[in-house]
DSSP file (Angstrom, degrees, kcal/mol; ACC not computed):
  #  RESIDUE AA STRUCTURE BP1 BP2  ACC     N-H-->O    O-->H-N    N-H-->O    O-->H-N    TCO  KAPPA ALPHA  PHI   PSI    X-CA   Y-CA   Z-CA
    1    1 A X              0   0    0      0, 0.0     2,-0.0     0, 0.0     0, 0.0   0.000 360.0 360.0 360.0 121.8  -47.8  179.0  -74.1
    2    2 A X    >   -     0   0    0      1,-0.1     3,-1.8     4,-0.1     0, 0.0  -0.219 360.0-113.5 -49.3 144.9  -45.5  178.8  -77.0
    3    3 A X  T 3  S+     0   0    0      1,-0.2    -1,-0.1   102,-0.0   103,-0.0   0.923 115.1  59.3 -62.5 -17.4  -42.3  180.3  -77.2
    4    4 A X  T 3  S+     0   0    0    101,-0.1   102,-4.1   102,-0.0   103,-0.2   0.551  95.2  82.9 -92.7  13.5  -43.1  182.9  -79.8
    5    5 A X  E <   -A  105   0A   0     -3,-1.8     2,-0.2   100,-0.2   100,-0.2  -0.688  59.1-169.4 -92.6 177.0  -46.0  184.4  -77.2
    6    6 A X  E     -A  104   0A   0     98,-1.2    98,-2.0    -2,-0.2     2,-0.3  -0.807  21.0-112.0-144.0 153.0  -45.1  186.8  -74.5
    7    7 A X  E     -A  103   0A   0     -2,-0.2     2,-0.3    96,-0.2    15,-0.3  -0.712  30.0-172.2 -82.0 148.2  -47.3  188.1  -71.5
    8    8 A X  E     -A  102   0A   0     94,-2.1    94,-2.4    -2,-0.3     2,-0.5  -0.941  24.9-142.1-151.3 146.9  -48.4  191.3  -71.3
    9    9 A X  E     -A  101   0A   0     11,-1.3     2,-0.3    92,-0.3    92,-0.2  -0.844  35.4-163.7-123.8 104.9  -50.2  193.4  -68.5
   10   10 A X  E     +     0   0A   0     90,-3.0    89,-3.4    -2,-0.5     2,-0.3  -0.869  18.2 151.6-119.5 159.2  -52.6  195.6  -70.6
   11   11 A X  E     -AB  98  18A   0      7,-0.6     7,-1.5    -2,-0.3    87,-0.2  -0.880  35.0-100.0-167.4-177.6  -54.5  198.9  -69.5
   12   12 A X  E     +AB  97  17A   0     85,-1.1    84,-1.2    -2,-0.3    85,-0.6  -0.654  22.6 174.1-132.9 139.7  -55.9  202.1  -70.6
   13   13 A X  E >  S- B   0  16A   0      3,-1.3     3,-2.5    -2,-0.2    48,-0.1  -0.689  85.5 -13.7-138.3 176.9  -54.8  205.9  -70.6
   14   14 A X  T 3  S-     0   0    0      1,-0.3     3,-0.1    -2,-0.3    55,-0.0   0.344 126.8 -51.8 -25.8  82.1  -57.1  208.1  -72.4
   15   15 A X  T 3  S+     0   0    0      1,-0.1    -1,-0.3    -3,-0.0     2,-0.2   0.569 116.7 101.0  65.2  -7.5  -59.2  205.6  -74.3
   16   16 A X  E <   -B   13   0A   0     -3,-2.5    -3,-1.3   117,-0.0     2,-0.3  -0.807  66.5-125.0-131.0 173.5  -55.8  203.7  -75.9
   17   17 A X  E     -B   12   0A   0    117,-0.4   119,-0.7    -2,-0.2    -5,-0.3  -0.961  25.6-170.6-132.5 148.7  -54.4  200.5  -74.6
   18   18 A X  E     -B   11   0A   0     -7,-1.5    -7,-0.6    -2,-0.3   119,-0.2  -0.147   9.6-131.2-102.6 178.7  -51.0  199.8  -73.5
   19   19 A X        -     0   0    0    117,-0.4     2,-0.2    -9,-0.2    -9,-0.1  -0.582  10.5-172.4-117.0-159.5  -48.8  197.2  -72.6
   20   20 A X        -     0   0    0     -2,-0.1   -11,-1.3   -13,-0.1     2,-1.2  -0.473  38.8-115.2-166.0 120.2  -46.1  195.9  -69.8
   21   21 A X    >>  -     0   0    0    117,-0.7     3,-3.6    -2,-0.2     4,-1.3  -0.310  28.9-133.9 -21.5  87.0  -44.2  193.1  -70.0
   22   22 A X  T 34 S+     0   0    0     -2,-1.2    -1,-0.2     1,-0.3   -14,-0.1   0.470 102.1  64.4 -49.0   2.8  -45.6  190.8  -67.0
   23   23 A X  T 34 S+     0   0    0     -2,-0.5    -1,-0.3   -16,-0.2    -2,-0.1   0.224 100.3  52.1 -93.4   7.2  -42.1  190.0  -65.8
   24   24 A X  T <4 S+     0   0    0     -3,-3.6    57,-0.5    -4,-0.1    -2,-0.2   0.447  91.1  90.2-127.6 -10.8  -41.7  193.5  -65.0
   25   25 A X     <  -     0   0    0     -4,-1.3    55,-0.2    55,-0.2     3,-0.1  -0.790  44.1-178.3 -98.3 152.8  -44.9  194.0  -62.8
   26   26 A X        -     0   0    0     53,-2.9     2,-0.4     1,-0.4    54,-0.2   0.689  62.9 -52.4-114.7 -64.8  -44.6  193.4  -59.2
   27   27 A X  E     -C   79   0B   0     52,-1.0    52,-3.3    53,-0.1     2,-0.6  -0.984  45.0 -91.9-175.5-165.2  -48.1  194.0  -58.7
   28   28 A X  E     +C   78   0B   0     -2,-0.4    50,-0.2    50,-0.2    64,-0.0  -0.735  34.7 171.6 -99.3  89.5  -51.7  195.9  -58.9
   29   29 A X        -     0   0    0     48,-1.8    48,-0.5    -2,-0.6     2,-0.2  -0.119  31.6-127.4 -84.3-169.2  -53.2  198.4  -56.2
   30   30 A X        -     0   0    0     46,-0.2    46,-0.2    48,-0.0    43,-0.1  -0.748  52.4 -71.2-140.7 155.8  -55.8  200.4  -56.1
   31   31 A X        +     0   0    0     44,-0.4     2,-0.2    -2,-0.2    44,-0.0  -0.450  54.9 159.2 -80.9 156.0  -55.1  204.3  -55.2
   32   32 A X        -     0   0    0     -3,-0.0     2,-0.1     0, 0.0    -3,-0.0  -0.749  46.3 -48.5-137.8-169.8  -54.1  205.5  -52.0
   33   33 A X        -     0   0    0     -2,-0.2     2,-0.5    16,-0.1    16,-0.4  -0.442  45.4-167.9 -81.6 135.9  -52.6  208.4  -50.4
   34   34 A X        -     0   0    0     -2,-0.1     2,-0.6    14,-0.1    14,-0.2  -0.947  17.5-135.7-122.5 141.5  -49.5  209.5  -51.8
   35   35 A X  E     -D   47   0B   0     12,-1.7    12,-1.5    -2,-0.5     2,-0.2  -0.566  29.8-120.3 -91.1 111.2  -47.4  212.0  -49.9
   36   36 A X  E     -D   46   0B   0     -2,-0.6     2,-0.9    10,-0.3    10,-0.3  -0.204  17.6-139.6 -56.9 132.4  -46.2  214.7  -52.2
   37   37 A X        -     0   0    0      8,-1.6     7,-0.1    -2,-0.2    -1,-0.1  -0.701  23.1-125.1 -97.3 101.1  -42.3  215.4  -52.8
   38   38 A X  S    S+     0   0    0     -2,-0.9     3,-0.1     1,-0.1    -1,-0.1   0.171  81.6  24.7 -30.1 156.4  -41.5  218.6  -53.1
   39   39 A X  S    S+     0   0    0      1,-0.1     2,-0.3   116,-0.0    -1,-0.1   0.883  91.8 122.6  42.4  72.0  -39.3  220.2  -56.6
   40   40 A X        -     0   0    0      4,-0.1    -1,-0.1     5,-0.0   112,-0.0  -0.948  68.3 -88.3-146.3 173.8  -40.5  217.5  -58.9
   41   41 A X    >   -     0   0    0     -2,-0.3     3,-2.7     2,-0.1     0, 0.0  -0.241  33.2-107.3 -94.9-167.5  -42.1  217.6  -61.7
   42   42 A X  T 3  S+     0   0    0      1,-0.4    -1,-0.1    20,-0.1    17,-0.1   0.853 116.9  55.7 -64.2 -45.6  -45.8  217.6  -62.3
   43   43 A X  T 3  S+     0   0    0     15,-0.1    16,-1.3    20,-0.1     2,-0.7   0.427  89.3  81.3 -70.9   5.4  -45.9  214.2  -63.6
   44   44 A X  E <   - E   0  58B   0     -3,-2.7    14,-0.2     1,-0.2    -7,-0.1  -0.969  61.7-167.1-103.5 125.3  -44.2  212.6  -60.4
   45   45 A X  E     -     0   0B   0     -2,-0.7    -8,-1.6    12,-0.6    -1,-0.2   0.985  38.0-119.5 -56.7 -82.0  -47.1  212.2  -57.7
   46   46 A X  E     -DE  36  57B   0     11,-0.7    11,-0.7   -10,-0.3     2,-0.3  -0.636  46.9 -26.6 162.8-121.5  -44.7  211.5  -54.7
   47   47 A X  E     -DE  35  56B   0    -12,-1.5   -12,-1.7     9,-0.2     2,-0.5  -0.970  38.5-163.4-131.4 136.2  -44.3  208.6  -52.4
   48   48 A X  E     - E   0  55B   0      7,-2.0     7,-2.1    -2,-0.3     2,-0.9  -0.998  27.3-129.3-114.2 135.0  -46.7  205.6  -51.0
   49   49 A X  E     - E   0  54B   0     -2,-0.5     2,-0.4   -16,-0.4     5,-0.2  -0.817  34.5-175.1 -84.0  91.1  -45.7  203.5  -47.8
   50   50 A X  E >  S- E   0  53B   0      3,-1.2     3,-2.6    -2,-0.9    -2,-0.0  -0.719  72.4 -35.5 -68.9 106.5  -46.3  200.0  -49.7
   51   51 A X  T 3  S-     0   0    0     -2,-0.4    -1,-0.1     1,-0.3     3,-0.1   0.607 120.7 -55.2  52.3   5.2  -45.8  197.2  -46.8
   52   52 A X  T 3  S+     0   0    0      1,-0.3     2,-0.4     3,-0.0    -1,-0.3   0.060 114.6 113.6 117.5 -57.7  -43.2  199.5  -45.5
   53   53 A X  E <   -E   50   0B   0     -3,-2.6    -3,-1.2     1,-0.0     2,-0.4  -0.742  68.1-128.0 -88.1 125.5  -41.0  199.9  -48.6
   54   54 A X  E     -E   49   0B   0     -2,-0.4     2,-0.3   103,-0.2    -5,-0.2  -0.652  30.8-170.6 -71.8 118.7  -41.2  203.6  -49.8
   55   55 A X  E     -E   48   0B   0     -7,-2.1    -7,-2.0    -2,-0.4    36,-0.2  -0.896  19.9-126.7-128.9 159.5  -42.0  203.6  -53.4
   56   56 A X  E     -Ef  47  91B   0     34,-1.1    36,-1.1    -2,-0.3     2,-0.4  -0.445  25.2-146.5 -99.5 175.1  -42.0  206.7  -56.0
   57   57 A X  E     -Ef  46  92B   0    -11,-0.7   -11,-0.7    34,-0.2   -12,-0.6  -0.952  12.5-171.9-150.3 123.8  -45.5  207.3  -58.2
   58   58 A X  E     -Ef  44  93B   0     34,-2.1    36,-0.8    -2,-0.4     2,-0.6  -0.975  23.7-133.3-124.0 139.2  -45.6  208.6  -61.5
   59   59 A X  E >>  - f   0  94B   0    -16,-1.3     3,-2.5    -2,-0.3     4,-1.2  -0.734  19.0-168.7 -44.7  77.2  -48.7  209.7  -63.6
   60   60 A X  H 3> S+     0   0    0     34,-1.3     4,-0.9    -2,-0.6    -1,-0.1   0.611  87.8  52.8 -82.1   0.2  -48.0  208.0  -66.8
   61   61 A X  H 3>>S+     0   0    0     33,-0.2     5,-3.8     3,-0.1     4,-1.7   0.855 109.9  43.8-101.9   3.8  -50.7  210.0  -68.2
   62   62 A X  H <45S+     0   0    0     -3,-2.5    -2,-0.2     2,-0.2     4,-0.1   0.959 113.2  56.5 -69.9 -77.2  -49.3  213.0  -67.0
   63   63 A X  H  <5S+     0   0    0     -4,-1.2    -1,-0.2     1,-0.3    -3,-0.1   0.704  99.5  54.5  -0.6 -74.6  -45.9  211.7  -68.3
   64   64 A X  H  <5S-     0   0    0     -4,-0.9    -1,-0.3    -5,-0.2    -2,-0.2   0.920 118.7-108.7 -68.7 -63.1  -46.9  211.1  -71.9
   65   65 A X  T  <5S+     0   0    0     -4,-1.7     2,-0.2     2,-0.0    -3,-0.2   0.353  76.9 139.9 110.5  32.4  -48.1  215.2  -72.0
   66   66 A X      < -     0   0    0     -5,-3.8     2,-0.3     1,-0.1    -5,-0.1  -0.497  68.9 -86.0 -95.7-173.5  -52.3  213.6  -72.1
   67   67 A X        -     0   0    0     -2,-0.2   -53,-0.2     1,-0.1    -1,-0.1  -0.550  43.2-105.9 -84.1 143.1  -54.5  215.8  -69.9
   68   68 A X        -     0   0    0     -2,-0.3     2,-0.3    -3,-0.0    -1,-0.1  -0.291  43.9-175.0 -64.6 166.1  -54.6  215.0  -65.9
   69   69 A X        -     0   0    0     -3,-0.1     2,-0.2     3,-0.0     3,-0.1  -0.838  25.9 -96.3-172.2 129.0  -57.9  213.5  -65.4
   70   70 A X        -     0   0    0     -2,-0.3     5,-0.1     1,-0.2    -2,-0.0  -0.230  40.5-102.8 -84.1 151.9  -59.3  212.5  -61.9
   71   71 A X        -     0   0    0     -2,-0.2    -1,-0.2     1,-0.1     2,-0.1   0.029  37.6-177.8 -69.4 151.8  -59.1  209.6  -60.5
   72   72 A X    >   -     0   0    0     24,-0.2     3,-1.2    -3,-0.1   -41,-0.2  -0.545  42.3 -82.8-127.8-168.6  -61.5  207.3  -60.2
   73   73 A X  T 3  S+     0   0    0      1,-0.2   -42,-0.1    -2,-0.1    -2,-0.1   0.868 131.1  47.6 -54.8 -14.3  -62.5  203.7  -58.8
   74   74 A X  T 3  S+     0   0    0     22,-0.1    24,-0.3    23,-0.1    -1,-0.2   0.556  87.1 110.6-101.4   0.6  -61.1  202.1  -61.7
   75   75 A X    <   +     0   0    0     -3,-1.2   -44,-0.4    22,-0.1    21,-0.2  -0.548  52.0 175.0 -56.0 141.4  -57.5  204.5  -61.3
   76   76 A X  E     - G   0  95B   0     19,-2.2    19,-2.7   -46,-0.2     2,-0.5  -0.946  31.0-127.5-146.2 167.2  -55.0  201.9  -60.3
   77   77 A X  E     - G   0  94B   0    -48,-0.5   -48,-1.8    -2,-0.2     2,-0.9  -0.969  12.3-150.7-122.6 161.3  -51.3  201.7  -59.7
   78   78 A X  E     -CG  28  93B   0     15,-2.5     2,-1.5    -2,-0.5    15,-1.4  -0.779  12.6-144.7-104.0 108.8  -49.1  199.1  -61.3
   79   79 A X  E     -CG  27  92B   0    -52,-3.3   -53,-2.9    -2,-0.9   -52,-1.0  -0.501  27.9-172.1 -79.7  93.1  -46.4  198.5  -59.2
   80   80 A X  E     - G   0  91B   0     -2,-1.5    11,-1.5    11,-0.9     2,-0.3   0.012  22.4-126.0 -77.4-173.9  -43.0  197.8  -61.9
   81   81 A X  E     - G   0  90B   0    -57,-0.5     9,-0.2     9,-0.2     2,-0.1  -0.925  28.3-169.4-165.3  86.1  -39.4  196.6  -61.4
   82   82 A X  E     - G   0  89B   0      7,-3.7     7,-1.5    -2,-0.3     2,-0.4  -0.434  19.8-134.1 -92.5 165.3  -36.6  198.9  -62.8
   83   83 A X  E     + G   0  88B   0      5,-0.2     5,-0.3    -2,-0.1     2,-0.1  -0.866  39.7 177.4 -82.4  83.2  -33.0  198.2  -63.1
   84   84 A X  E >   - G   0  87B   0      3,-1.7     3,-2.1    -2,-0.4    57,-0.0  -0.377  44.3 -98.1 -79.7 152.2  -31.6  200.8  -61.9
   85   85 A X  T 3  S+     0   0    0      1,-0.3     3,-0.1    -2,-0.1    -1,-0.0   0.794 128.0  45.0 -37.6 -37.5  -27.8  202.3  -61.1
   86   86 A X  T 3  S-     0   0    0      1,-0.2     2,-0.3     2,-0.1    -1,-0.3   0.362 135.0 -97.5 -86.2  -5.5  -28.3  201.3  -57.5
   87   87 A X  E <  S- G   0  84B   0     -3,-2.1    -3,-1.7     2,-0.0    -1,-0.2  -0.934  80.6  -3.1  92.2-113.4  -29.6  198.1  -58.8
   88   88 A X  E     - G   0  83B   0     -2,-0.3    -5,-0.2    -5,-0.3     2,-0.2  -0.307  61.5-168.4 -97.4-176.6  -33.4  197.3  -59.1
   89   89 A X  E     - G   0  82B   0     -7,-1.5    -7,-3.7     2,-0.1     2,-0.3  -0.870  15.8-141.2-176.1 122.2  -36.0  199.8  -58.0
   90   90 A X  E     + G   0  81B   0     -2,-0.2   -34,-1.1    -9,-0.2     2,-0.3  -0.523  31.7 160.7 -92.0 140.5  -40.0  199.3  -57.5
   91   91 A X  E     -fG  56  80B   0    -11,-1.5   -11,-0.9    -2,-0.3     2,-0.4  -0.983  28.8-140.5-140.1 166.1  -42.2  202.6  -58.7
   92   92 A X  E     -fG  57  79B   0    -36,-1.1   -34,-2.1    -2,-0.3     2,-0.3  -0.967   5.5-148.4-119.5 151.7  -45.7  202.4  -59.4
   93   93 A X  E     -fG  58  78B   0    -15,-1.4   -15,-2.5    -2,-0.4     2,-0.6  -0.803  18.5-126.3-121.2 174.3  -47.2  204.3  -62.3
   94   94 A X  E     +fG  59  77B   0    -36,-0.8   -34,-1.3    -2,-0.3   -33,-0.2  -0.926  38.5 174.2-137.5 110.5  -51.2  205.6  -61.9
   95   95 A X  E     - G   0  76B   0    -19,-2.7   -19,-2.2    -2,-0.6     3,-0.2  -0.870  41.0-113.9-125.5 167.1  -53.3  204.3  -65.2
   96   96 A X  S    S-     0   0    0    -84,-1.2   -24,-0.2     1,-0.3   -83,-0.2   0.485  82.4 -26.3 -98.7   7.8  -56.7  204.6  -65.7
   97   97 A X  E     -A   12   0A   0    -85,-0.6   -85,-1.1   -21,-0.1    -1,-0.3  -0.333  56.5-117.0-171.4 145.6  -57.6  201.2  -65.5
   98   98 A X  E     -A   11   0A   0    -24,-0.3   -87,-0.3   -87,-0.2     3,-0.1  -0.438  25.3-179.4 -82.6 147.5  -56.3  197.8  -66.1
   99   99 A X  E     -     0   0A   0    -89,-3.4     2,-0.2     1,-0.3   -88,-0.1   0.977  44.0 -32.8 -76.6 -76.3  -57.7  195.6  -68.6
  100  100 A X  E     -     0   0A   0    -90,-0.1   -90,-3.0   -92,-0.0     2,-0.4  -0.813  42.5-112.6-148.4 151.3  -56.3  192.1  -69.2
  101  101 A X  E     -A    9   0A   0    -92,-0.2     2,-0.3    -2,-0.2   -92,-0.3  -0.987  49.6-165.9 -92.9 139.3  -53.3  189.9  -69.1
  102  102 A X  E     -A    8   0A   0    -94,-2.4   -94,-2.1    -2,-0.4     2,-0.6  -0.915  21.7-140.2-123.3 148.9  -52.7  189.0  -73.1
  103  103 A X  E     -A    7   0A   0     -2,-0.3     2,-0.3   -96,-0.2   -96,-0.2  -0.935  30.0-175.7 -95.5 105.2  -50.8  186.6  -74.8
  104  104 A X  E     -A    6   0A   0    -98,-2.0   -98,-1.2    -2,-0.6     2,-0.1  -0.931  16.0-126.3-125.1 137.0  -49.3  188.1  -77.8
  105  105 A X  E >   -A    5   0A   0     -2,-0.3     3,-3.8  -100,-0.2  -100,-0.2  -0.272  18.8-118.5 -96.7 175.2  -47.2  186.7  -80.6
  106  106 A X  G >  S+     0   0    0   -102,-4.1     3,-1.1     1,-0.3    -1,-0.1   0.925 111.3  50.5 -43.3 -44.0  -44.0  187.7  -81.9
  107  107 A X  G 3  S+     0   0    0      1,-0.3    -1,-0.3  -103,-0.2    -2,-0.1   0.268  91.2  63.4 -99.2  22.5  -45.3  188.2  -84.7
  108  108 A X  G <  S+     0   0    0     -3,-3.8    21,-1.4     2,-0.1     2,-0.3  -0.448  92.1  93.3-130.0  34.3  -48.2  190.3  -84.3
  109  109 A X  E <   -H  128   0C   0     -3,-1.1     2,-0.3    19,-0.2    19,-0.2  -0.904  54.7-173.2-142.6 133.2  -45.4  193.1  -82.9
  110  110 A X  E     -H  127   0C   0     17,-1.4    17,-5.3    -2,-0.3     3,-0.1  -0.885  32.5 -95.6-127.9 156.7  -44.1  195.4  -85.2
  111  111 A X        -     0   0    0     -2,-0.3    15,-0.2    15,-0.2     2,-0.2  -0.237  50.8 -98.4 -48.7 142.9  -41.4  197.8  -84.5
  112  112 A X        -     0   0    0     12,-0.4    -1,-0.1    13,-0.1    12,-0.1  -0.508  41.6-105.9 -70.6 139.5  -42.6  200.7  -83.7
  113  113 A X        -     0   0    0     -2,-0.2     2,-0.6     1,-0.1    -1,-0.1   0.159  37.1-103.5 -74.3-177.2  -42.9  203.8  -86.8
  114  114 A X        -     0   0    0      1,-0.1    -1,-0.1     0, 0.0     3,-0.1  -0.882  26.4-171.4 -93.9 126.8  -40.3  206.8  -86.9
  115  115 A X        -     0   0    0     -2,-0.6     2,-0.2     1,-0.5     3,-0.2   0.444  52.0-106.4 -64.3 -14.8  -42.0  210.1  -85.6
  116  116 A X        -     0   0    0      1,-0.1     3,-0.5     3,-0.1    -1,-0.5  -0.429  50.7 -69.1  75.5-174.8  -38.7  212.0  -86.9
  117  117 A X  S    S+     0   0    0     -2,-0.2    -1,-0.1     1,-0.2    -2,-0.0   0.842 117.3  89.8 -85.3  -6.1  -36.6  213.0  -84.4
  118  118 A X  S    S+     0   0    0     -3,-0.2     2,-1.0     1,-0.1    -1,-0.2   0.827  86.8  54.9 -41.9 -28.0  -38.5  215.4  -82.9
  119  119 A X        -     0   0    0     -3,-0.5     2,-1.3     2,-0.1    -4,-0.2  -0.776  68.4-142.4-115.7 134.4  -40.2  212.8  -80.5
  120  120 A X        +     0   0    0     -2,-1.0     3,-0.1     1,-0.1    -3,-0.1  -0.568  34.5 155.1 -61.5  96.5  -38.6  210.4  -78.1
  121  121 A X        +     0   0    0     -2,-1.3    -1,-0.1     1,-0.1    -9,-0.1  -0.277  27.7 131.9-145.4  77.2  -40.7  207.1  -78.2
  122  122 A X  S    S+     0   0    0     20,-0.2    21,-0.1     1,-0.1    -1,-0.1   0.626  75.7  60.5 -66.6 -41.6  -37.2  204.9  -76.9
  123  123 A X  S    S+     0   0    0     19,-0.3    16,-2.4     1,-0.2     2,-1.0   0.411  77.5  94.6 -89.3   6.9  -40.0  203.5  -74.4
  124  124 A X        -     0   0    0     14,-0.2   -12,-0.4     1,-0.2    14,-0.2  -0.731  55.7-171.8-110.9 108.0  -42.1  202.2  -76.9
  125  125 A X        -     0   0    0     -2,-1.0     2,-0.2    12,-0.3    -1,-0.2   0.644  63.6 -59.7 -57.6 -38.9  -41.1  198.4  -77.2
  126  126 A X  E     - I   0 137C   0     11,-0.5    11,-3.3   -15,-0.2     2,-0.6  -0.827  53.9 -93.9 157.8 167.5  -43.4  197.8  -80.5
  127  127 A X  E     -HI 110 136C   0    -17,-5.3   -17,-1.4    -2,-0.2     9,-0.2  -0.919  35.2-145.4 -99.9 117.0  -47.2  198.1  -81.4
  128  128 A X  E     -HI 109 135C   0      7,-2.6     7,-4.0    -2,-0.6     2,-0.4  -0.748   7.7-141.2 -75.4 148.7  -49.2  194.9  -81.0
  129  129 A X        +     0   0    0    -21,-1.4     2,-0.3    -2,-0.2     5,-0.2  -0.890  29.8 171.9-112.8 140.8  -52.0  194.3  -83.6
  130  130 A X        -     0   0    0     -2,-0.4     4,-0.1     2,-0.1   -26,-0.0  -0.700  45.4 -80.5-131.8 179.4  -54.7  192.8  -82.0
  131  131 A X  S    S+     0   0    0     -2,-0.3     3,-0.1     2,-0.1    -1,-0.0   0.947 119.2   4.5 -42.2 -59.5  -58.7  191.9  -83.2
  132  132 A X  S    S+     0   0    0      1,-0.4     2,-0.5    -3,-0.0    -2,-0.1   0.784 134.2  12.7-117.0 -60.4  -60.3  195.4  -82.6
  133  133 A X        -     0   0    0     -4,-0.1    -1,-0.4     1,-0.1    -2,-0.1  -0.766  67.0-115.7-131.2 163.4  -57.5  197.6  -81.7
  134  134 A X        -     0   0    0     -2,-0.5  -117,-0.4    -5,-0.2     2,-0.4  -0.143  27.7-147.6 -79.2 178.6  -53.8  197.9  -81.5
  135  135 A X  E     -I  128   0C   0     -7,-4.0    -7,-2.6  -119,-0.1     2,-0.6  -0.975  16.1-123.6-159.6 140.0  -51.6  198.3  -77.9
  136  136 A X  E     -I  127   0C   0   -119,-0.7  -117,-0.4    -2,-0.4     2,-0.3  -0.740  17.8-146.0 -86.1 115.8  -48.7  200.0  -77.4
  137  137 A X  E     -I  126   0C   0    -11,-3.3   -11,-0.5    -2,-0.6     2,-0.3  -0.703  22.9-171.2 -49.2 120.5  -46.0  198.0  -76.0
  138  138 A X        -     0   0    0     -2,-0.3  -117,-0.7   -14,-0.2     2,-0.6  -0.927  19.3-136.7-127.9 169.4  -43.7  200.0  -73.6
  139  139 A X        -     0   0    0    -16,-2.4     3,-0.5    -2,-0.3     4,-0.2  -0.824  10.0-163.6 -85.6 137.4  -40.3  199.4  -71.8
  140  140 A X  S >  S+     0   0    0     -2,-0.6     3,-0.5     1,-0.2     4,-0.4   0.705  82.4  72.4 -87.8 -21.5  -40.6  200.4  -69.0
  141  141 A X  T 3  S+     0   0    0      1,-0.2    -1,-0.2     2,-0.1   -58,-0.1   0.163 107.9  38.8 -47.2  -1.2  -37.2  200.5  -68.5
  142  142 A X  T 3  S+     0   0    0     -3,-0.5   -19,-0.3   -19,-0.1    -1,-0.2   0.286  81.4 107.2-145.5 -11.6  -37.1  203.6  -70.8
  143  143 A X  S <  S+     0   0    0     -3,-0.5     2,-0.3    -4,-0.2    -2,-0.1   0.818  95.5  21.0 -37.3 -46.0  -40.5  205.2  -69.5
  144  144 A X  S    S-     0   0    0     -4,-0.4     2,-0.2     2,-0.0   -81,-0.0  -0.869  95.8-118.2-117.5 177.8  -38.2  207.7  -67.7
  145  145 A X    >>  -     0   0    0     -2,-0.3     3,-4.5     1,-0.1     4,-2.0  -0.738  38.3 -82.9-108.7-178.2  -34.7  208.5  -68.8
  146  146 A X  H 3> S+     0   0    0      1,-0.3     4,-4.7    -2,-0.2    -1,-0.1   0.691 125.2  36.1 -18.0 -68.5  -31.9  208.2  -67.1
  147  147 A X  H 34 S+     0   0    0      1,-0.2    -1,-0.3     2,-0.2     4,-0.2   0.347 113.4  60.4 -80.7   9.8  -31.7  211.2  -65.0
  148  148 A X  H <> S+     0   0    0     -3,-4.5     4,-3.0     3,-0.1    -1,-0.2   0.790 108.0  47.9 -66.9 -51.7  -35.5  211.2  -64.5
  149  149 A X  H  X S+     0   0    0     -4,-2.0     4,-2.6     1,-0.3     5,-0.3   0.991 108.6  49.4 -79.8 -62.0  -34.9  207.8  -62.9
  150  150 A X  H  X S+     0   0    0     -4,-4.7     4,-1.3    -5,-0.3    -1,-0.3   0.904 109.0  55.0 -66.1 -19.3  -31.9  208.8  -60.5
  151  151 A X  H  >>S+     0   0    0     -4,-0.2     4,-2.2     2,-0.2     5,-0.5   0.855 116.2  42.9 -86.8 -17.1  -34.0  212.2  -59.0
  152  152 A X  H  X5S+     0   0    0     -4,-3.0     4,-3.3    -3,-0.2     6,-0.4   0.986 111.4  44.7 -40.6 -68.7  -36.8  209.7  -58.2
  153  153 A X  H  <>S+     0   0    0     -4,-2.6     5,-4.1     1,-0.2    -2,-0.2   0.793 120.9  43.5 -47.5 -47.1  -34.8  207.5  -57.0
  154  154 A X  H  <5S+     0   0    0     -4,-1.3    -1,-0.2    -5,-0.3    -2,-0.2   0.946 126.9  32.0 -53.5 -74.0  -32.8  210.8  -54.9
  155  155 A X  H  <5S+     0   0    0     -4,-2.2    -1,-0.2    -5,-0.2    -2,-0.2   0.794 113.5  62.4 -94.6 -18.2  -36.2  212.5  -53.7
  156  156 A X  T  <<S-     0   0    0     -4,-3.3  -101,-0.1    -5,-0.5   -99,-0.0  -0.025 106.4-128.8 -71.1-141.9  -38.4  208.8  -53.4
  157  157 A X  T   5       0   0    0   -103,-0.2  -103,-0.2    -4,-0.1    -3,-0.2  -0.834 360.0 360.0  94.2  42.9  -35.9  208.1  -50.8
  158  158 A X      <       0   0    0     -5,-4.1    -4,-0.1    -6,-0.4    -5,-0.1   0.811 360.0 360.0 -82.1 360.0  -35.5  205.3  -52.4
């Protein structure tokens, strides 16, 4: 790998494909039961007991404002790596299935356009253009904001 590729962790929400930095996934499961948290919103699932370590679940398509849609064998969660106030902080988010790892270059990421301000997309890192279709690069680090991130962290029991 050159320096000007990057890994990326790609997957699917309603038909469009995403990305993740691969230094920021921890790893891939498959669903299981997640114990609901009371007072949060729609898009936060609740908690899974991972190995032990209690970790929070978000719906990322819920998240994004797509339609819930039920899961199925190919629903997975992607277990990520925040930096967080308290310092790092695992969550998994619930896609509807993972693709591929790609190597994509620098230079087949553009910035991402301006919506106005009317939309927040701070989590979208840039659009890679690929053969048949493009893929959304996200931070994940900006996937929730701030004070999203610390009442997970507060009601996950993280």
């Amino acid at each position: 790998m050159n320096k000007k590729e990057h890994k990326y962790l790609t997957f699917s929400l309603n038909n469009e494909d995403y990305g993740l930095d691969i230094f920021k996934v921890k790893e891939i499961i498959g669903m299981m039961d997640i114990t609901p948290v009371p007072q949060t919103p729609d898009y936060f699932k609740g908690v899974i007991n991972l190995r032990g370590k209690i970790i929070p679940i978000i719906d990322l398509r819920i998240r994004f404002g797509m339609e819930h849609k039920e899961y199925t064998d190919h629903t997975c969660i992607i277990v990520i790596e925040l930096k967080g106030k308290t310092g790092s902080t695992q969550m998994g988010i619930i896609v509807d299935t993972v693709t591929e790892v790609l190597n994509i270059d620098k230079e087949d990421i553009e910035t991402p356009p301006s919506f106005g301000t009317k939309l927040n997309t701070d989590y979208i890192l840039g659009i890679a253009k690929g053969k048949e279709k493009v893929k959304i690069l996200l931070d994940v680090e900006k996937i929730l904001t701030e004070e999203e991130l610390i009442m997970i962290e507060e009601k996950g029991g993280i």
